[in-house]
PDB file of N, CA, C and O in Angstrom, chain B, residues numbered from 101:
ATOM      1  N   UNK B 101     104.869 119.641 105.365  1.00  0.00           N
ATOM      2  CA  UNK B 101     105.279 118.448 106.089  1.00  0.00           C
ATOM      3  C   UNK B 101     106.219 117.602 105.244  1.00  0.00           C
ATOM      4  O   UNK B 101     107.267 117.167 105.722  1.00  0.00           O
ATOM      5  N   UNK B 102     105.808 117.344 103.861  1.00  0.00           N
ATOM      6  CA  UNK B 102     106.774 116.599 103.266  1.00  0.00           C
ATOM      7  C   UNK B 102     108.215 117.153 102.913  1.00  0.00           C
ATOM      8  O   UNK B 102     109.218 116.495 102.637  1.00  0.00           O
ATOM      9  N   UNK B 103     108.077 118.452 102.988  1.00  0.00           N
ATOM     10  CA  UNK B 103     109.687 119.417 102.984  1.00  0.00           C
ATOM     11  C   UNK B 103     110.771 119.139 103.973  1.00  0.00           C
ATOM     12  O   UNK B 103     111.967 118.860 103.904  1.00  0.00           O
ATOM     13  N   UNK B 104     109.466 119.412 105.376  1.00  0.00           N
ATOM     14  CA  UNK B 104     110.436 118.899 106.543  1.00  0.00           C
ATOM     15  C   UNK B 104     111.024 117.709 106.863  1.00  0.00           C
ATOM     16  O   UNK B 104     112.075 117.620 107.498  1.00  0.00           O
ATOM     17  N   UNK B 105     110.255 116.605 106.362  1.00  0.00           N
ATOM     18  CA  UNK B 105     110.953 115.352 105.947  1.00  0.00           C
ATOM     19  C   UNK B 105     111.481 114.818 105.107  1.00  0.00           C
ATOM     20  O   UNK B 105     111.470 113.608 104.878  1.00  0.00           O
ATOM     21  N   UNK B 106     112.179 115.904 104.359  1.00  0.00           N
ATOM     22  CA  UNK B 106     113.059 116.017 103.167  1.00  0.00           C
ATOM     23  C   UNK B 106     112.472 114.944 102.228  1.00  0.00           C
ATOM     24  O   UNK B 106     113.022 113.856 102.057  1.00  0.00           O
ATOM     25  N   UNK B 107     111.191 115.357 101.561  1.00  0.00           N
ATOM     26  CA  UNK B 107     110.264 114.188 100.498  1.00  0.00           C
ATOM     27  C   UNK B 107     109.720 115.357  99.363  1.00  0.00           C
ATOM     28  O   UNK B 107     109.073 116.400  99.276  1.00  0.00           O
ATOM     29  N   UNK B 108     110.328 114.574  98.736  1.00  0.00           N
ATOM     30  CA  UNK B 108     110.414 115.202  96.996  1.00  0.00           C
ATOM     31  C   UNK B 108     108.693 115.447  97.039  1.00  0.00           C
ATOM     32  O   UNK B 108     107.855 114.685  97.520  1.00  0.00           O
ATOM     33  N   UNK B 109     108.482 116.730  96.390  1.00  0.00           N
ATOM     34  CA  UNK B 109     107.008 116.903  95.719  1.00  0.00           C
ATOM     35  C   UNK B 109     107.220 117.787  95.064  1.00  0.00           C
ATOM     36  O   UNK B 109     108.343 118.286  94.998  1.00  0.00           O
ATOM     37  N   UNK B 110     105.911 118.343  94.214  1.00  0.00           N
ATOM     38  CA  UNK B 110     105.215 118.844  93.078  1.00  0.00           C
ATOM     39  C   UNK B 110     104.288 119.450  93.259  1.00  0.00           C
ATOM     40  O   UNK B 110     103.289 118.785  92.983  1.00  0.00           O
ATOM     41  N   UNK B 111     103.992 120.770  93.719  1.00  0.00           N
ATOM     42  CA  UNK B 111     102.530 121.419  93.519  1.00  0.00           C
ATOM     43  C   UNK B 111     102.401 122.374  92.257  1.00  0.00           C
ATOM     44  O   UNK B 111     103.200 123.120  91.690  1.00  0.00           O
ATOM     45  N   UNK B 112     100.793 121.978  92.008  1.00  0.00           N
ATOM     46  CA  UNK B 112     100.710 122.733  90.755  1.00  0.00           C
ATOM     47  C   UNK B 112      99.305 123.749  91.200  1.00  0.00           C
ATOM     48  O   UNK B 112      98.383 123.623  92.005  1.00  0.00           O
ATOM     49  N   UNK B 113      99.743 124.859  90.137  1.00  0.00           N
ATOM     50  CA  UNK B 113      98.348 125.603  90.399  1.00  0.00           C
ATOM     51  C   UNK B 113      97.956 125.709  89.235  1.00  0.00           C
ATOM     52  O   UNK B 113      98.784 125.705  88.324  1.00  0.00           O
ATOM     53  N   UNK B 114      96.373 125.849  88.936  1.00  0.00           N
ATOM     54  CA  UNK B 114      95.717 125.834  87.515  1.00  0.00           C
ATOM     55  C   UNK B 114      94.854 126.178  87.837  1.00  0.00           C
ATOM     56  O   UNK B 114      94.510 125.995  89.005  1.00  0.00           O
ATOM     57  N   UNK B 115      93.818 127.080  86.637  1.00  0.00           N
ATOM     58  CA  UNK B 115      92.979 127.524  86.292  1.00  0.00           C
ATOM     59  C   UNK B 115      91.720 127.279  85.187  1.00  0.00           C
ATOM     60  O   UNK B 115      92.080 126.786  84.118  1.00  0.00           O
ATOM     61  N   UNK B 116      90.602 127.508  85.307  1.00  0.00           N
ATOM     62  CA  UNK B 116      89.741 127.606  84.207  1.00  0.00           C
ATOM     63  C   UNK B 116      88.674 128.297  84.508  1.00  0.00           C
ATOM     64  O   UNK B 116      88.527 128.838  85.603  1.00  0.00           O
ATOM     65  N   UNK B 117      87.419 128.366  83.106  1.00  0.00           N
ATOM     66  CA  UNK B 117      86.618 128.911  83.352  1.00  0.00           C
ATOM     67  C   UNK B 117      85.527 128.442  83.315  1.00  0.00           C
ATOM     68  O   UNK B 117      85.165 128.075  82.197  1.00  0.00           O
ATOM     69  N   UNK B 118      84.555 128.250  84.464  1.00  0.00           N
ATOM     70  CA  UNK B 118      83.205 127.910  84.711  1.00  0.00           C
ATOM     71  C   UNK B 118      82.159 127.979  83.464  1.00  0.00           C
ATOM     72  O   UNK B 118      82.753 128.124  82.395  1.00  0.00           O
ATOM     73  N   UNK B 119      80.601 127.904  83.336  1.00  0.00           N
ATOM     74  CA  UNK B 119      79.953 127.787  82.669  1.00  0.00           C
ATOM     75  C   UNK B 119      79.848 129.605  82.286  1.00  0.00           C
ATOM     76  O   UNK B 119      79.991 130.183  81.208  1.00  0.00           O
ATOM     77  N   UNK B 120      79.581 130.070  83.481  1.00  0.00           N
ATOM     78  CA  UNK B 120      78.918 131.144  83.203  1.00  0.00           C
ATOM     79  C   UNK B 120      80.410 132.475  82.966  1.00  0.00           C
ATOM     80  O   UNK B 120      80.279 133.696  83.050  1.00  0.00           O
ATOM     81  N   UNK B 121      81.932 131.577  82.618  1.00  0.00           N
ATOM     82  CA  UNK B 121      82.813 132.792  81.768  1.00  0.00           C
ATOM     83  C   UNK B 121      83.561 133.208  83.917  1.00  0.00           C
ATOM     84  O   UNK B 121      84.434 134.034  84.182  1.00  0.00           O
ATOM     85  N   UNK B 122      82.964 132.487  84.751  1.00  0.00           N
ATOM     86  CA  UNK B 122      84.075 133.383  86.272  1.00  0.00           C
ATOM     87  C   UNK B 122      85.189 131.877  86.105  1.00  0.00           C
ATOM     88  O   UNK B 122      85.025 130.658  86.048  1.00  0.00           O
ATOM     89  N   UNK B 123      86.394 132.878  86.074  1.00  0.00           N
ATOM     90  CA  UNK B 123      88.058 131.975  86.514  1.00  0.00           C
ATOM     91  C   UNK B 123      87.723 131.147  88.008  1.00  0.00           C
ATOM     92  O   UNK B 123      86.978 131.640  88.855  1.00  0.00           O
ATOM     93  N   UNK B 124      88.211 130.185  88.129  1.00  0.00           N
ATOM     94  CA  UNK B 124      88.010 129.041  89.049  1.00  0.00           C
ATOM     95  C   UNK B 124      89.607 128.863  89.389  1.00  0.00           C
ATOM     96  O   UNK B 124      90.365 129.191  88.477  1.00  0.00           O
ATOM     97  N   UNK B 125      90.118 128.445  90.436  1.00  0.00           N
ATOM     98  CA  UNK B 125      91.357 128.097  90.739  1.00  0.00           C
ATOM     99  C   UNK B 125      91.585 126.634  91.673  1.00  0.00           C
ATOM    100  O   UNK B 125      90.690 126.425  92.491  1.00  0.00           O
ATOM    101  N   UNK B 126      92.330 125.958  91.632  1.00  0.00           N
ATOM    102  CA  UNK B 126      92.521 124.887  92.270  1.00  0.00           C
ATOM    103  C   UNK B 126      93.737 124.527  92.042  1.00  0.00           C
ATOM    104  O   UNK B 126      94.314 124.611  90.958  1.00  0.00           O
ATOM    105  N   UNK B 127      94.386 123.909  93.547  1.00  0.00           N
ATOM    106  CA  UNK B 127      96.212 123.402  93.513  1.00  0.00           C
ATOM    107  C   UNK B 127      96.078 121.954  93.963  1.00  0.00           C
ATOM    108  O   UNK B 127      95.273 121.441  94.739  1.00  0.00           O
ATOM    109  N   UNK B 128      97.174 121.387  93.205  1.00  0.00           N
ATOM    110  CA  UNK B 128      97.185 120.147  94.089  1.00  0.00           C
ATOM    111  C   UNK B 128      98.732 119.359  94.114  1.00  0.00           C
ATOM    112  O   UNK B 128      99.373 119.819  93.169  1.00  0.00           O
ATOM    113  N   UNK B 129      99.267 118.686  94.609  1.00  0.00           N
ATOM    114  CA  UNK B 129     100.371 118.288  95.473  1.00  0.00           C
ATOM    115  C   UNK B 129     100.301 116.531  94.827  1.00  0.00           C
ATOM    116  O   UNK B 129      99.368 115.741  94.687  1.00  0.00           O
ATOM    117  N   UNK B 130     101.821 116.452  94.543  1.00  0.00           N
ATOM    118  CA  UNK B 130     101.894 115.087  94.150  1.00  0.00           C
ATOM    119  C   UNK B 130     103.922 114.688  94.401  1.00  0.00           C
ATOM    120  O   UNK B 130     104.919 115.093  93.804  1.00  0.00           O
ATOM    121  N   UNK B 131     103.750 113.893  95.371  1.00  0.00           N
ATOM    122  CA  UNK B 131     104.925 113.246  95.222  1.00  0.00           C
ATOM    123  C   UNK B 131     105.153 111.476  94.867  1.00  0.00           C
ATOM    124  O   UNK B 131     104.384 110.546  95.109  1.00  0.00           O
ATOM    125  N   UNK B 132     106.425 111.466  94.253  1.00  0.00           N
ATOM    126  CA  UNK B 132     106.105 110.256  93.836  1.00  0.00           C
ATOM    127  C   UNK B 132     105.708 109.466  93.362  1.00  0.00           C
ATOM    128  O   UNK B 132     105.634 108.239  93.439  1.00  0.00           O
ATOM    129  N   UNK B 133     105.119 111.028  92.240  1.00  0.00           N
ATOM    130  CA  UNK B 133     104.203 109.987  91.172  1.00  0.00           C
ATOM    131  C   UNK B 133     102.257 109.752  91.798  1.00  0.00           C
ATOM    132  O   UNK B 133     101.412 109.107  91.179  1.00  0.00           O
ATOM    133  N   UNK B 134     102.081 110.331  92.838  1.00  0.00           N
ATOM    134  CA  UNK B 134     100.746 109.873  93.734  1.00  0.00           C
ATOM    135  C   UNK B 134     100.281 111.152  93.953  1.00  0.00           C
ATOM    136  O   UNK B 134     101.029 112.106  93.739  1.00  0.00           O
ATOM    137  N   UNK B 135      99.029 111.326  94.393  1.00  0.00           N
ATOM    138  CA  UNK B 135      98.487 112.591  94.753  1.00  0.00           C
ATOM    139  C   UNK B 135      98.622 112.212  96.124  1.00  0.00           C
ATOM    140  O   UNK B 135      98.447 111.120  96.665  1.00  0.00           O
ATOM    141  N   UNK B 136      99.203 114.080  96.898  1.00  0.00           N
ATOM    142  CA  UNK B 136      98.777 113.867  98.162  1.00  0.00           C
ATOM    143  C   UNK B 136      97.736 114.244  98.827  1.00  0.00           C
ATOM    144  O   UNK B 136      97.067 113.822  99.770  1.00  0.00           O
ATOM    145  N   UNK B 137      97.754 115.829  97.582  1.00  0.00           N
ATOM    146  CA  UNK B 137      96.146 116.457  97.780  1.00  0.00           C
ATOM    147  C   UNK B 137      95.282 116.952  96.619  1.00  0.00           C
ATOM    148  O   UNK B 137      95.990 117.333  95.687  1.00  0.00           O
ATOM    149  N   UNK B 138      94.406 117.027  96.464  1.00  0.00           N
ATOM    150  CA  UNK B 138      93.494 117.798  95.523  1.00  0.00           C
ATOM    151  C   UNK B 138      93.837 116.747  93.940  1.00  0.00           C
ATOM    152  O   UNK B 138      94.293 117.268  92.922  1.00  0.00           O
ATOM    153  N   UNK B 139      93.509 115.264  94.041  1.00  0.00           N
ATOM    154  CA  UNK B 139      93.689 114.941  92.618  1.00  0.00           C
ATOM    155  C   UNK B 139      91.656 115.006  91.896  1.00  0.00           C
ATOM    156  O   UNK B 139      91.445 115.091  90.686  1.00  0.00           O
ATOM    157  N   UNK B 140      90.669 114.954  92.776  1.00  0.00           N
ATOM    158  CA  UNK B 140      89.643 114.899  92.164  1.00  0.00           C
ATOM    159  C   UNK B 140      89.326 116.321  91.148  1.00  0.00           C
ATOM    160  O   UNK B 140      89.186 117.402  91.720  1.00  0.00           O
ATOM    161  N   UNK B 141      89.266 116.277  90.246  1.00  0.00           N
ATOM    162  CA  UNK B 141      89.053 117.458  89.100  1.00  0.00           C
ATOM    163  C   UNK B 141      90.539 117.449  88.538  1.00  0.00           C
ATOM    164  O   UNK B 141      90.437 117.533  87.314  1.00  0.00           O
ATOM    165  N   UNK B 142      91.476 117.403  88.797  1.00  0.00           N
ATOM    166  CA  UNK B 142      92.575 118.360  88.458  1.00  0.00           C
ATOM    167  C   UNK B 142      92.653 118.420  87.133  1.00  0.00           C
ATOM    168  O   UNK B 142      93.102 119.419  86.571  1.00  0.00           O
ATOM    169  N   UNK B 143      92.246 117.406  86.509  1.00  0.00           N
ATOM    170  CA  UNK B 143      92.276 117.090  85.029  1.00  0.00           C
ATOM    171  C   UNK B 143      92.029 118.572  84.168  1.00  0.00           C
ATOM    172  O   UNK B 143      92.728 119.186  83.362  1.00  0.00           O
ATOM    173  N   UNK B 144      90.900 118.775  84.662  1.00  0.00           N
ATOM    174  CA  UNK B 144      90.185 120.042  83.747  1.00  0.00           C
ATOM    175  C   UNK B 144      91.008 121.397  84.008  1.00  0.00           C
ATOM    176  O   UNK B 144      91.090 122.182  83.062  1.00  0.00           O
ATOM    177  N   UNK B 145      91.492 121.655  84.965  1.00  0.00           N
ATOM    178  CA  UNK B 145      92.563 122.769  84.827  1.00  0.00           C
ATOM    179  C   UNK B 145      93.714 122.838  83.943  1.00  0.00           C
ATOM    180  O   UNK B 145      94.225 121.815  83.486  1.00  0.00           O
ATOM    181  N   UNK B 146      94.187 124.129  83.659  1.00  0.00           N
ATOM    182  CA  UNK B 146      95.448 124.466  83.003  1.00  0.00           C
ATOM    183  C   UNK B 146      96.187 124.496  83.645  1.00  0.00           C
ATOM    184  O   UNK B 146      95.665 124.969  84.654  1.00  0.00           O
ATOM    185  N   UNK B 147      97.487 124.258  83.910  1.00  0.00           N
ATOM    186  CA  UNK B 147      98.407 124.254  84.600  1.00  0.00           C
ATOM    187  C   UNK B 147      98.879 125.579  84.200  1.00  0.00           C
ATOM    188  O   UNK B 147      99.019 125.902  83.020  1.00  0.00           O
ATOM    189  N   UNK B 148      99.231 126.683  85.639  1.00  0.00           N
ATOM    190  CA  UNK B 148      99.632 127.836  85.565  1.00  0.00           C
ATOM    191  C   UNK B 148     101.077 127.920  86.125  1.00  0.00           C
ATOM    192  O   UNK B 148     101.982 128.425  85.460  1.00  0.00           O
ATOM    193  N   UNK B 149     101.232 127.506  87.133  1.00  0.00           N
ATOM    194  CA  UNK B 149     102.293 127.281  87.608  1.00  0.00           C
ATOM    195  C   UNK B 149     103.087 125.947  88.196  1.00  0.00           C
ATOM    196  O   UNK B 149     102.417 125.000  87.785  1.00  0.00           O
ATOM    197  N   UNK B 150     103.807 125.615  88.693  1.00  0.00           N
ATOM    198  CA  UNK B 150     104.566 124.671  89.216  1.00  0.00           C
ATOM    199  C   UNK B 150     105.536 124.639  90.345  1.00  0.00           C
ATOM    200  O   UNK B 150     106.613 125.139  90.023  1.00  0.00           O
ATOM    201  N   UNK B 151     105.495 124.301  91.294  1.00  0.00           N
ATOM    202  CA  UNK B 151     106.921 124.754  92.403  1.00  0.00           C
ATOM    203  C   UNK B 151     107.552 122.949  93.151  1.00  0.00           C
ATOM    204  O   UNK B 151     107.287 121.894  93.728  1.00  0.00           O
ATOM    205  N   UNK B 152     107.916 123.277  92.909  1.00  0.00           N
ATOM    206  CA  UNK B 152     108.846 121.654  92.864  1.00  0.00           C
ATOM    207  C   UNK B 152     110.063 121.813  94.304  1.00  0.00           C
ATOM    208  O   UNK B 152     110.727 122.829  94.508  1.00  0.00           O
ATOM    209  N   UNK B 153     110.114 120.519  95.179  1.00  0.00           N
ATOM    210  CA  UNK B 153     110.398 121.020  96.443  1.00  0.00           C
ATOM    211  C   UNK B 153     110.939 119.378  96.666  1.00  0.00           C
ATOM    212  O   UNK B 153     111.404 119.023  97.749  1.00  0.00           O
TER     213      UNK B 153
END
């Protein structure tokens, strides 16, 4: 939605690993400096990738 209304964003994808050693994944979306989605946790992930739009 924010593409089609030509609005700058940022999704990132990242990874880590749980207690018990299984990879976990979570993305989240930020334009403007703001989250649009997924800012609760993001902290604890690695940033794997990036796609910028």
């Amino acid at each position: 939605m924010l593409g089609i209304r030509r609005i700058s964003s940022s999704t990132y994808l990242g990874v880590k690993r749980d207690e018990q050693g299984v990879l976990i994944a979570h993305s989240w979306t930020m334009s403007g400096g703001k989250f649009v989605t997924g800012e609760k946790g993001h902290e604890s992930f690695r940033v794997t990738q990036t796609f910028y739009r």
